[in-house]
VEXTOR-356150 format. One record per atom (N, C-alpha, C): x, y, z; residue in one letter. Coordinates in steps of 0.001 Angstrom, whole numbers, plus 500000, padded with zeros to 6 digits. Atoms other than C-alpha are relative to their C-alpha. Layout:
VEXTOR-356150
XYZA
...
//
This chain:
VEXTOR-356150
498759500602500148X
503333497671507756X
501108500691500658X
499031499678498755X
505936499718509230X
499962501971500358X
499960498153498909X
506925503377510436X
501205500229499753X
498773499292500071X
509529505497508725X
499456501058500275X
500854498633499638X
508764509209509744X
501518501243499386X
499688498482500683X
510351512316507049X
500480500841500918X
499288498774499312X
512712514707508804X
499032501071500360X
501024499049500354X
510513517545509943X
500344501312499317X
499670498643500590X
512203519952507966X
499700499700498432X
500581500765501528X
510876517638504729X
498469500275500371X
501244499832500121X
507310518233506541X
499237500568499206X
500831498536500834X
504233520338504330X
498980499773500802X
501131499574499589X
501605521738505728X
498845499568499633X
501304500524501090X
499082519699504018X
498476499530501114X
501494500563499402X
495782518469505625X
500064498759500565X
500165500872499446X
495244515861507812X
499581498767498688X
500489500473501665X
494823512760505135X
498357499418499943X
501247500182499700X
491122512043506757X
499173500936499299X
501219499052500089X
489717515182505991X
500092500539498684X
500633500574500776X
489625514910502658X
500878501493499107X
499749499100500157X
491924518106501876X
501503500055499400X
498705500125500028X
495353519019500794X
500818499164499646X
498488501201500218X
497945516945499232X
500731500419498407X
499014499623501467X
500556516930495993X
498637499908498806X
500676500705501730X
499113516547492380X
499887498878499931X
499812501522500016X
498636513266491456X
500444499748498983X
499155499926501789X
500360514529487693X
501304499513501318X
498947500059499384X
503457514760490581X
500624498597499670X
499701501408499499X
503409511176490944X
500359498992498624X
499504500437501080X
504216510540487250X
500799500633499292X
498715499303500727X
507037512630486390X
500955498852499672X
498863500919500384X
510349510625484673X
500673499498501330X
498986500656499909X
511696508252486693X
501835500556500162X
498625499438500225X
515598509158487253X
500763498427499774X
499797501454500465X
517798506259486533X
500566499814501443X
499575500728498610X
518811505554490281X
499118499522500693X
501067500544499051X
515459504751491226X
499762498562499794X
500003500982500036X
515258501334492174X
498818499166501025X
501057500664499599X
512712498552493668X
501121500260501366X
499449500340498469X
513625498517497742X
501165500852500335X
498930498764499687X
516926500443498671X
500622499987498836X
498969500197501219X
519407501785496097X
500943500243500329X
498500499898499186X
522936501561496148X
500602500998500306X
499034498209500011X
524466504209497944X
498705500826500711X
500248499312499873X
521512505676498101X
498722500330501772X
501218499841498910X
519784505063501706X
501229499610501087X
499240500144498890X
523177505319504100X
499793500495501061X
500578499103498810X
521216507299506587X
499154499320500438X
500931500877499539X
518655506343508792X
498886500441500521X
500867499842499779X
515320506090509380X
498622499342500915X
501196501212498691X
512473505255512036X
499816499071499626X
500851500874500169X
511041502537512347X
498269500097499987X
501522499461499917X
508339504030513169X
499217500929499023X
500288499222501057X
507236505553510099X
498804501499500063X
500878499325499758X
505605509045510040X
500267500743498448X
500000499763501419X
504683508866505837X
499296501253500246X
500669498931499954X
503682512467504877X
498946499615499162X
500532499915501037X
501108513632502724X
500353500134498656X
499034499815501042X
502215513426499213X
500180501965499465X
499709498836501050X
503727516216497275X
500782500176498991X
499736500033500920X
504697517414494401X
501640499189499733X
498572501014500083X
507737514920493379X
499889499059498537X
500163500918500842X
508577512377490818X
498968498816499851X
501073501030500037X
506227509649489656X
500945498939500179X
499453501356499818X
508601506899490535X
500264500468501100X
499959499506498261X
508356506585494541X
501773499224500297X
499111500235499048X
511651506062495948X
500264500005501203X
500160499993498553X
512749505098499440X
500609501300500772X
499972498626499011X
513252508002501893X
501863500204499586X
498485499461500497X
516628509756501289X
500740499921501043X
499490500209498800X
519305509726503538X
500173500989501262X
500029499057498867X
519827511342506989X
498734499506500744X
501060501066498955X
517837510113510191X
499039500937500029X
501149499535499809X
514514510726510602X
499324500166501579X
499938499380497958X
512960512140514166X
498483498842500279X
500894500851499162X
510956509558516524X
498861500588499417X
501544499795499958X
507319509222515696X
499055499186500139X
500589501386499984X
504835506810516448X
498994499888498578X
500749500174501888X
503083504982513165X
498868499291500774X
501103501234499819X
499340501821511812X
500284499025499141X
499230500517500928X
499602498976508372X
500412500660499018X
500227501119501048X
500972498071503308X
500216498751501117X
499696501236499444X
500955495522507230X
498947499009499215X
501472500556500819X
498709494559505140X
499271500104500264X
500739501162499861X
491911491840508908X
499319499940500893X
500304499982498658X
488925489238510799X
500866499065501242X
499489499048499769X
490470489635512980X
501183500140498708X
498928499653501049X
492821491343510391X
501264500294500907X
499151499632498824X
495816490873513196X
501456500513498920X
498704500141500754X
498862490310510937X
499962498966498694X
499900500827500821X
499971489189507670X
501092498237500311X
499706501010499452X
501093485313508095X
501660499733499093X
498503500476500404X
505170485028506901X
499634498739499280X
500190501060500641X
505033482234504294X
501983499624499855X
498494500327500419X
509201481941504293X
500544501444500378X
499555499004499929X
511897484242504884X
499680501096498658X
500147498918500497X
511878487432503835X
501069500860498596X
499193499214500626X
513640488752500725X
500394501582499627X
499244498591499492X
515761492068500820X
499218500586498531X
500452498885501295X
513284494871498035X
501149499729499136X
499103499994501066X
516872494698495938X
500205499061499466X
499175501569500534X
517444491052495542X
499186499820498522X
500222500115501153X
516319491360492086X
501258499720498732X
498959500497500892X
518514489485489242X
500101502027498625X
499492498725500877X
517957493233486994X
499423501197500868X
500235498740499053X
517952496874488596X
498444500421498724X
501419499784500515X
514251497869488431X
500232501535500238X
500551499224499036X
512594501261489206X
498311499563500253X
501317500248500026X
508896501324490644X
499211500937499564X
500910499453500030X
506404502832489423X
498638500333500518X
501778500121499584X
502890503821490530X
499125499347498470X
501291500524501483X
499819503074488259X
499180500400499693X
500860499474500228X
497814505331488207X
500960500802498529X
499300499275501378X
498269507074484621X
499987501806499696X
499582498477500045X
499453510754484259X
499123500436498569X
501307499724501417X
497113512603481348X
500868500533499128X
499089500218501343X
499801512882479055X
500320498567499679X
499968501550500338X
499950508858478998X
499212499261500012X
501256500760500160X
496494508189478835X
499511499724498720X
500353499442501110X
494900507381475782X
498293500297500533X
501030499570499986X
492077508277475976X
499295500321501314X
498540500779499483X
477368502429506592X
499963498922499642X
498918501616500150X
479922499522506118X
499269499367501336X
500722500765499024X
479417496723507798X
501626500079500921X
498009499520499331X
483008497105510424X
500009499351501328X
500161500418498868X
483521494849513479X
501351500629500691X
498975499873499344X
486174495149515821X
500621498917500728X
499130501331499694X
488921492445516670X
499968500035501433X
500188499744498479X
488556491421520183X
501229498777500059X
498761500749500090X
491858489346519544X
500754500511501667X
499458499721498771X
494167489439522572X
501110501208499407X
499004499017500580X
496729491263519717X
498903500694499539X
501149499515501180X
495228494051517880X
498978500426501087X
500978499823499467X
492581494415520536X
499016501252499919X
500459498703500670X
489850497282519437X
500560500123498497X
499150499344501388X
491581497191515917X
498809499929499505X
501187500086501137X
488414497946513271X
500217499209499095X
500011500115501432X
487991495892510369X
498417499566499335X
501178499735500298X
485628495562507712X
499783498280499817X
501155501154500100X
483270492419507641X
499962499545498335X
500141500137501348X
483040490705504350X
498735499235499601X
501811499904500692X
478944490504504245X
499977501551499655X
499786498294500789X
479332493985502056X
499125500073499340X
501200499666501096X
476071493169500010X
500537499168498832X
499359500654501672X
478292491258497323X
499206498765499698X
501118501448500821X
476833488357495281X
501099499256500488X
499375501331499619X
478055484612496548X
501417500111498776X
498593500102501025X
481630484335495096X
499540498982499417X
500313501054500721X
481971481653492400X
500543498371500278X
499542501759498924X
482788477641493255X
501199499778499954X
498738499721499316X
485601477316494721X
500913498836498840X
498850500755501367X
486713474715491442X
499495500756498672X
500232499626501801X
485701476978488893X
501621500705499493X
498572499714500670X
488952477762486540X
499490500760499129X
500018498810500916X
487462480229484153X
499804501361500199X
500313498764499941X
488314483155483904X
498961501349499371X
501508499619500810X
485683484520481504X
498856500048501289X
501023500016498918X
483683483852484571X
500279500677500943X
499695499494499360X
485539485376486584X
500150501633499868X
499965498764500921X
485637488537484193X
498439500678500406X
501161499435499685X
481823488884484270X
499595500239501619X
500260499847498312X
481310488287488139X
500877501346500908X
499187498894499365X
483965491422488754X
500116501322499467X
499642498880500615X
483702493817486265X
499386501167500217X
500873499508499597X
480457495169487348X
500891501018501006X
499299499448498411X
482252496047490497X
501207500515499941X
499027499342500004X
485089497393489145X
500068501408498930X
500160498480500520X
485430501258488432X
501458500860499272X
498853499287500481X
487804503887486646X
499821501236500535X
499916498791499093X
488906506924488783X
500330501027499095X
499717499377501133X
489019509887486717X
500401501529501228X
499589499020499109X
491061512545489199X
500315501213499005X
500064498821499898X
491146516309488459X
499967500000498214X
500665500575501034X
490160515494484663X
500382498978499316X
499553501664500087X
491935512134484369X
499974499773498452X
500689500251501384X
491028510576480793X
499786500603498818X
500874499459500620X
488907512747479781X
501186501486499006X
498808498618500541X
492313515386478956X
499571501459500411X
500437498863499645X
490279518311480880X
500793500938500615X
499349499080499455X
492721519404482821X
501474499535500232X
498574500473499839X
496442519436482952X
500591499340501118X
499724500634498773X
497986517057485275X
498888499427500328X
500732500475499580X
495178515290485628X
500468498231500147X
499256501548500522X
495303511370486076X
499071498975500277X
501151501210499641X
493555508072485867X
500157498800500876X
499646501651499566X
493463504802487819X
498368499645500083X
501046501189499481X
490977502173489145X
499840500370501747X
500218500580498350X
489217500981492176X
498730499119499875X
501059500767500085X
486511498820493159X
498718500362500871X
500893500206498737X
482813498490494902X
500819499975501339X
499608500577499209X
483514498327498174X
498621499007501237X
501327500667499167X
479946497876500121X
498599500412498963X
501053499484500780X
476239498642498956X
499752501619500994X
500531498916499239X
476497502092500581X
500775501258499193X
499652498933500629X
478385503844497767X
501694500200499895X
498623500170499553X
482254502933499229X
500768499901498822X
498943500628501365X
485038502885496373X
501303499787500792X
498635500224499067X
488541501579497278X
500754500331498671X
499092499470500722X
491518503026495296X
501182500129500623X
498958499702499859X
495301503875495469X
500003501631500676X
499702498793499506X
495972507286497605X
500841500902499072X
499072498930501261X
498602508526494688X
498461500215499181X
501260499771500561X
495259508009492711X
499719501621500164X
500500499019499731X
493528510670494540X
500265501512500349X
499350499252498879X
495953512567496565X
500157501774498981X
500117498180500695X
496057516130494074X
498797499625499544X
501187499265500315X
492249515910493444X
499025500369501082X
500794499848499042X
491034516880496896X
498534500979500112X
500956498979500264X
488902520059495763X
498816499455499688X
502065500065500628X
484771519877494922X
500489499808498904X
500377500376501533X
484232518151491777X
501148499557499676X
498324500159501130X
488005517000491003X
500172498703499942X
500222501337499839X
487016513013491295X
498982499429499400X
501047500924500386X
484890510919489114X
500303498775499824X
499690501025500209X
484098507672488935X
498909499347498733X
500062500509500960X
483434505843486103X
499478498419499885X
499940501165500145X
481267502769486109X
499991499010498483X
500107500902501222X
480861499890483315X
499445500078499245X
501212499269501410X
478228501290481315X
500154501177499613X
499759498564500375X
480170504719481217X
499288500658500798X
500794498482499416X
477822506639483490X
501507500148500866X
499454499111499304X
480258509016485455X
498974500179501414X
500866499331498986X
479245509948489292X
501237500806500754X
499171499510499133X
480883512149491376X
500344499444501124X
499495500919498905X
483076511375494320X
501132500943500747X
499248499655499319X
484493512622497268X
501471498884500739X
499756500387498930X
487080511649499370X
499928499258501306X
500685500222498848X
486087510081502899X
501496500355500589X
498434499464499052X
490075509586504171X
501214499146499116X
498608500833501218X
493341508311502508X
500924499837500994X
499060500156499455X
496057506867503900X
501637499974499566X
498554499846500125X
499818507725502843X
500547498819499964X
498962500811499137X
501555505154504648X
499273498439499088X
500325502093501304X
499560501573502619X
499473501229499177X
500753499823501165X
498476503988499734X
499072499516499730X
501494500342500530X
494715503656499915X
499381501143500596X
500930498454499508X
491952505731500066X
498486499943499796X
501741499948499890X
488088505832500351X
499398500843499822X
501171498796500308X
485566507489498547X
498885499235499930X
501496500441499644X
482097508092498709X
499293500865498480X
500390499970501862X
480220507849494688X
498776500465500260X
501123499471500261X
477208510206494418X
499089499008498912X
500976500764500798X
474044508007492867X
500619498961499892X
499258501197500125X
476381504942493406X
498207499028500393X
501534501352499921X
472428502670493998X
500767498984499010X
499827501051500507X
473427500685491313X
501291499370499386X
498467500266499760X
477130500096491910X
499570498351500360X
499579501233499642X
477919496079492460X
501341500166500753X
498950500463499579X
479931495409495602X
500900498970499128X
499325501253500575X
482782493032494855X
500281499066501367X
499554500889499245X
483383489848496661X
501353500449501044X
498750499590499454X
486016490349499535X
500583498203500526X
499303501320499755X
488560487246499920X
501431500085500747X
498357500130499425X
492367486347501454X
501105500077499650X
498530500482500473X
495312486825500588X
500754499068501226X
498754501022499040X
496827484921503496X
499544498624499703X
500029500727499934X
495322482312501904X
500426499223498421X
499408500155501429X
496715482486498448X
501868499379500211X
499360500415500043X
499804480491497441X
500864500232498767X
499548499887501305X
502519480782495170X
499535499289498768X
499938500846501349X
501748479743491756X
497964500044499895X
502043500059500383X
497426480427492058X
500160501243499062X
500376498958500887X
496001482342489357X
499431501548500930X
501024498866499757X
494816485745489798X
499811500780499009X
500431499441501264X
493119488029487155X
500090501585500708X
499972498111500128X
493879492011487314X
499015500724498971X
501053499906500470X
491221494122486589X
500124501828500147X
500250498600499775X
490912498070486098X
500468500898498595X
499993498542501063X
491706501251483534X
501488500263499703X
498161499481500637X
495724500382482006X
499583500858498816X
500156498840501332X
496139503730480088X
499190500075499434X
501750499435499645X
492377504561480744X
499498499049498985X
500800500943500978X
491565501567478415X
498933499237501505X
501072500349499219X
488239500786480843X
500193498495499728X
500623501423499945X
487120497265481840X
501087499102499555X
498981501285500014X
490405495608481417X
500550498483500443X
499503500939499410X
491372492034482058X
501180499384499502X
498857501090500470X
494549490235482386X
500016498975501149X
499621501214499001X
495710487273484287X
501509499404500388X
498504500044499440X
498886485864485749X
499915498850501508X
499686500802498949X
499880483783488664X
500577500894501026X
499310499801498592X
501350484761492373X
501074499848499940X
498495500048499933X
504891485401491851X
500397500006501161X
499644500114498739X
505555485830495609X
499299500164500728X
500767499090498990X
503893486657499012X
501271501097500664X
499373499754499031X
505513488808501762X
501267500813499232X
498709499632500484X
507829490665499255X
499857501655500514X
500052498586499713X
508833494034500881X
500738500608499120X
500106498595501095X
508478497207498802X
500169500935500186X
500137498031499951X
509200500905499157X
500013500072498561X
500700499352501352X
507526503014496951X
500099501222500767X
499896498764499788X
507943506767497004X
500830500940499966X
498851499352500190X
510193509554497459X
500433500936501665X
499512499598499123X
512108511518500317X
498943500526500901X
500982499354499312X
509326513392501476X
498466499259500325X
501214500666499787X
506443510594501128X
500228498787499559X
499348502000500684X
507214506725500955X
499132499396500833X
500827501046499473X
504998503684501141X
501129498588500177X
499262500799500180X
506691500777502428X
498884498133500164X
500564500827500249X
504653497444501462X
500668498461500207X
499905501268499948X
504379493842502488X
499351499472499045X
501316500685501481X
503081492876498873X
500358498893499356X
500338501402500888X
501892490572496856X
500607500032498468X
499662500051501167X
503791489934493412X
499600499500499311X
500574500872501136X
502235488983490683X
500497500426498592X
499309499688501018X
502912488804487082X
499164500215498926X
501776499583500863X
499210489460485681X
501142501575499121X
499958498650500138X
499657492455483724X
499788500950499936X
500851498533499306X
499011495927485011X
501138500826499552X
499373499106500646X
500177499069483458X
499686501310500713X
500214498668499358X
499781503125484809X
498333499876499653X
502110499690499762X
495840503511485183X
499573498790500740X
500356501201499480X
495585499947486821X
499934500582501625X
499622499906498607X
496490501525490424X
498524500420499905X
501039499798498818X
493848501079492756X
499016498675499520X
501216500518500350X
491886498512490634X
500185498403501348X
499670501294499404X
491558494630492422X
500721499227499057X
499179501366500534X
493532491573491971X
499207498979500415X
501001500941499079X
491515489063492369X
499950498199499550X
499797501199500008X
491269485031492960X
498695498976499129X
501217500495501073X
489213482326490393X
498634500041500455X
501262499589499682X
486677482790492891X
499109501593499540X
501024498585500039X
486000486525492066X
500329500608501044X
499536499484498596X
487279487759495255X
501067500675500014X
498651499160500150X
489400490834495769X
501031499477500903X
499475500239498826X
492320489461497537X
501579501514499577X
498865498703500309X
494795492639496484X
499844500938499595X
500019498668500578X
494801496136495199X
501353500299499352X
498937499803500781X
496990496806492742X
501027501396499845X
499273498456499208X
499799499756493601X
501357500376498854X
498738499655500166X
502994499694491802X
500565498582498794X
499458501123500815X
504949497743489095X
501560500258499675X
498653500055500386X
508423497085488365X
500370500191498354X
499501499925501850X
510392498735485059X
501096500110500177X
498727500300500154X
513262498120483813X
500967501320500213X
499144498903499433X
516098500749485361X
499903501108499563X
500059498358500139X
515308504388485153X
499046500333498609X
501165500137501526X
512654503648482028X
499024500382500669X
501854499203499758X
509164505670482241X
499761498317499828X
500362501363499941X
507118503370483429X
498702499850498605X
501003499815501223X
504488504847480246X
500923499384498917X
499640500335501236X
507448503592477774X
500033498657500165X
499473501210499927X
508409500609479324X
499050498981500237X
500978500417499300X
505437499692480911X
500022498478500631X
499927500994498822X
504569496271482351X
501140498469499362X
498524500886499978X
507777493789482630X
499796498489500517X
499834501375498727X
505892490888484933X
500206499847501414X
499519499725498758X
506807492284487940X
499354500893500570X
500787499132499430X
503862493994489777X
499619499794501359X
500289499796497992X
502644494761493673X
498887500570500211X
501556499830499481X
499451494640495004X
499721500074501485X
499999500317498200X
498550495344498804X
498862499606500216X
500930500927499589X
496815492377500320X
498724500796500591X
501526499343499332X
493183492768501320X
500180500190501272X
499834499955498536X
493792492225504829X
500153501220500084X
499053499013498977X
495654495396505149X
498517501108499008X
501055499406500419X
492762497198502796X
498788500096500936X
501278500055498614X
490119495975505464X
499782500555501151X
500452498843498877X
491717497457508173X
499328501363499753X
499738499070500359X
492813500616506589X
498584500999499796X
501162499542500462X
489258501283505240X
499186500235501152X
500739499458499267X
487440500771508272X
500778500551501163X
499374498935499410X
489767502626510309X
499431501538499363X
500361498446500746X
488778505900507733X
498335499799499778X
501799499992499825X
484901504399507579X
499774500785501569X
500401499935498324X
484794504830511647X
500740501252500341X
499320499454499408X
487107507191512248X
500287501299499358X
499383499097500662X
487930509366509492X
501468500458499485X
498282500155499576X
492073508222509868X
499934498690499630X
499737501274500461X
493982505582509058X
501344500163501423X
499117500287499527X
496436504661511627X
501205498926499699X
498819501248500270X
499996502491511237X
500478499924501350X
498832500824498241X
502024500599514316X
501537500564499740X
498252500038500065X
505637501901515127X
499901499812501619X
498644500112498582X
508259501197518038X
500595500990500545X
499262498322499063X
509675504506518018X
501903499639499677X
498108500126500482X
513453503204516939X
500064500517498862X
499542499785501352X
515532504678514123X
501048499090499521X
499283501250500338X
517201502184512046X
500331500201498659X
499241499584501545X
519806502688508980X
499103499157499212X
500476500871501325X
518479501454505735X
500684499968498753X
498570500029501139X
521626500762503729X
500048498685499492X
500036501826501140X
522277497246501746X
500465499336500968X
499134501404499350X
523154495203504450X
498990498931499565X
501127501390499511X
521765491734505011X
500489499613501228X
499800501144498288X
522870491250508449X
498933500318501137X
501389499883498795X
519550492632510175X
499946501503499634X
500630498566500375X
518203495933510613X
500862501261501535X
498927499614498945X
520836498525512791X
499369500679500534X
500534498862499737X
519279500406515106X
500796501665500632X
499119498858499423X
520799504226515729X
499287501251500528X
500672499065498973X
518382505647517965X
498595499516500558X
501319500766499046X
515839504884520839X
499487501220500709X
500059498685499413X
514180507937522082X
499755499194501375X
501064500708498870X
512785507727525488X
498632500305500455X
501309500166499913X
509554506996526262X
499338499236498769X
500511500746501270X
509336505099522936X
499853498583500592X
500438501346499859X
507905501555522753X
501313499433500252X
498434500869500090X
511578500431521808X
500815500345501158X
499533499846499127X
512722501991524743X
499559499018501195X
500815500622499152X
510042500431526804X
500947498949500410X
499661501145500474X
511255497033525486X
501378500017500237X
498138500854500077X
515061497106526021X
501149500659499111X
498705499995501435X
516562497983522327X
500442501255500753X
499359498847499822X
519261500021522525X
500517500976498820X
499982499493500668X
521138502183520105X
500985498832499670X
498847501107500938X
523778499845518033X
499539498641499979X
501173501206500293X
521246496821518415X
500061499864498773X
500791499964501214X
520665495026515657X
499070499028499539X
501242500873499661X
517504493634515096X
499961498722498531X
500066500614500678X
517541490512513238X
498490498721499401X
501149501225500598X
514005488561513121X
498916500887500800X
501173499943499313X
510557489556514026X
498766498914500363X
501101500882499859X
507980486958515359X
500566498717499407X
499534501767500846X
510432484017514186X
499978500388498201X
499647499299501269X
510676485999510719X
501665500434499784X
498637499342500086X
514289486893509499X
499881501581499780X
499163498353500142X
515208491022509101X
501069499863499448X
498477499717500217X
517761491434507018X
500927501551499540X
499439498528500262X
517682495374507030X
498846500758500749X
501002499055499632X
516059498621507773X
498497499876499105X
500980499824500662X
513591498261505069X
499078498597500754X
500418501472499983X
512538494386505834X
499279500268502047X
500812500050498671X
512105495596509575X
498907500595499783X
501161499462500084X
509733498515508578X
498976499155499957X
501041500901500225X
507734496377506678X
499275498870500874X
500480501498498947X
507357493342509254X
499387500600501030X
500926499081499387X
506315496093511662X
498551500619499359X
500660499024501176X
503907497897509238X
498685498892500381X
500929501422500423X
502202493967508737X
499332499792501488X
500656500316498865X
500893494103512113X
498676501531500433X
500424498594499660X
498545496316514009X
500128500403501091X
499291499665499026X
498956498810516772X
499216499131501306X
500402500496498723X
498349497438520106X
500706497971500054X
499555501834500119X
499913493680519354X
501349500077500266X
498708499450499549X
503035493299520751X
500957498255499062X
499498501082500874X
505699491159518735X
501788500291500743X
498909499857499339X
508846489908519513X
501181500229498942X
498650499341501133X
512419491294517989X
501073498783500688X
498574500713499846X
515405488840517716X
501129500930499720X
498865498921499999X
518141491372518723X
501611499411500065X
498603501054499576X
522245490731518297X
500377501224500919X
499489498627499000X
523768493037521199X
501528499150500555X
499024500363499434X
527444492446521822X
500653498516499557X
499492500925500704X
527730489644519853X
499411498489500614X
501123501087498766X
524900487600522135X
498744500080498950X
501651499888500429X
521015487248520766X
498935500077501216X
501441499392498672X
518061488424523065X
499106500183499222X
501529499639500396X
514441488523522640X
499743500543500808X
500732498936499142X
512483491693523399X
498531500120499647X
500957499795499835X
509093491865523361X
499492501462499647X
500523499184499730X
507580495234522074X
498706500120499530X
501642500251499914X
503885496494522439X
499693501332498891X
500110499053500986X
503086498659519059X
499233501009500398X
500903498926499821X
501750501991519613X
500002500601498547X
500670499785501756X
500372503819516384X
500141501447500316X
500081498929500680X
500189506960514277X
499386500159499046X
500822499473501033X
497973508612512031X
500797500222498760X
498982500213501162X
499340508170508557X
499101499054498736X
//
């Protein structure tokens, strides 16, 4: 989805996020909330500016409510997708785009994975030979899974048994279980018959060490679990489940083909209560999200739903009456500066579409990395709605390539509206590198279309 890139004087030394090493706590990621943290920008608090090109760190130690990058510009970097495919090119705009704040009450976000003081208790991987995207990996959805269910079945009970199998509880550095301080829980699911789990990157990101990851299937057995690679930038991450043989893939399905108002059933470990189901409808598509904090922010083209998911839900699926993961569940909206353990779920939750899971994954199956798409522009991210400003073009950047200049301001991508720095990230983010998309720029009080060709970053 897009490409903001952290001052490098906010950098840490942490580990490449492939190799399976280095990163914050994942207690970090559930500290209090402050009361200025809000869904998308907050007021006041993002008058500085930041790439477009996002270069998300590795997490570290910080609050558990992700906020968007702090202010002061961030230095050129090139980004890969929350862009959310086969080909997995781009997520498909269903309507303009609404601004992360346009919310009738001030939220903050939370993650979902649950902090252990609030607990109770090969792939198959093709490659897009698209004219966009060209070489982009994604994963195939013959994964070994059982036939989804008929495409008019309405029960969810059915839909309960056909997914549960396949859905796991992540038990990071002693999660649950209360073994070790700061430990924490979430979800994830099957991903193939070769042992694959899919999860949230806050999930994992402080249990990188031998032995600091279990997973937890439906009958309670525990297996161990590494790492394979995580990605920062869409918060996901891939592990590989010791004695996983008799793991159940899960169905893989669309979100670009989901509509407002379809059911979907949420499924995973709210406040380590295992094997959970709720249900809910598609509150929006295409709603852009930052999640994170100054030093590590996800910025998401997600899916809203109003199922209910609580802290331990991150990473589990969202999935459609067929049985089919079409989301991963990341983040939920609470009411202004409220723990998200007191307040917990409000109706207002964010899931990142499969599409962008498919790449992401087999990018870190094949590769060991996850790559995101940037331009290489820096662009304020303050409350406007009149587009997205840009206040810096290095040279040799894509955006340079292309034309933009510095006081540009970019108002639509691909026939999409922009109505800020955040809304551009994201619309960038939703693509992948090598696809070139066009920017509706105002310059001088004229409109021009520029054409740029995404180059990528590890992230």
């Amino acid at each position: 989805m897009s490409d903001v890139t952290p001052s490098d004087d906010d950098e840490r030394p942490d580990a490449d996020p492939g190799d399976g090493r280095g990163a914050a706590s994942a207690d970090a990621a559930h500290d209090e909330p402050d009361d200025g943290d809000r869904v998308g920008v907050e007021d006041g608090a993002h008058d500085g500016m930041h790439d477009v090109e996002d270069t998300t760190r590795l997490p570290t130690a910080g609050p558990t409510v992700w906020s968007p990058p702090g202010p002061g510009p961030l230095p050129y970097a090139y980004a890969t997708p929350y862009a959310y495919n086969a080909p997995p090119v781009h997520s498909q705009s269903r309507g303009g785009r609404l601004p992360g704040w346009a919310w009738p009450v001030l939220v903050g976000l939370a993650l979902l994975a649950g902090a252990l003081g609030g607990v109770v208790a090969g792939v198959a991987v093709s490659t897009s030979m698209s004219a966009a995207g060209a070489g982009v990996p994604y994963l195939r959805t013959d994964n070994g899974a059982a036939r989804p269910l008929r495409a008019d079945n309405g029960s969810i009970a059915a839909v309960a048994a056909r997914v549960l199998p396949s859905t796991v509880q992540i038990q990071a550095r002693g999660g649950a279980d209360g073994n070790e301080r700061g430990g924490a829980t979430g979800s994830g699911f099957v991903l193939d018959d070769h042992g694959h789990v899919i999860t949230n990157n806050h999930v994992v990101a402080g249990a990188t060490g031998r032995g600091e990851i279990k997973v937890v299937d439906q009958a309670g057995t525990k297996h161990d679990a590494t790492i394979v690679g995580r990605s920062p930038v869409y918060d996901l991450a891939v592990l590989d489940v010791d004695g996983a043989s008799g793991l159940r893939p899960a169905a893989i399905g669309s979100a670009r083909e989901l509509r407002v108002g379809d059911t979907v059933v949420a499924i995973g470990s709210p406040l380590g209560l295992s094997s959970t189901v709720t249900s809910g409808i598609v509150s929006a598509l295409d709603r852009p999200v930052t999640t994170g904090n100054g030093s590590q922010s996800s910025y998401i083209d997600a899916l809203q739903t109003d199922a209910a998911i609580n802290p331990g839900n991150s990473g589990g699926p969202l999935v459609n009456l067929r049985g089919q993961v079409v989301a991963v569940n990341s983040a939920i909206a609470t009411t202004g500066g409220a723990l998200a353990g007191e307040s917990g779920n409000i109706g207002v939750g964010f899931a990142i579409p499969v599409e962008q899971v498919r790449v992401t994954a087999a990018q870190i199956l094949t590769t060991g990395q996850a790559r995101y798409p940037v331009i290489g522009a820096s662009v304020a991210t303050g409350s406007s709605n009149d587009g997205a400003q840009v206040v810096g073009v290095p040279a040799g950047s894509p955006a340079a390539a292309a034309g933009l200049q510095k006081g540009d301001v970019v108002t639509g991508v691909d026939g999409q509206p922009v109505t800020d720095g955040i809304s551009l990230i994201v619309a960038i983010r939703s693509h992948q590198p090598g696809e070139t998309v066009d920017l509706l720029v105002r310059r001088d009080g004229r409109q021009r279309d520029l054409k740029v060709t995404l180059d990528s970053k590890v992230g």
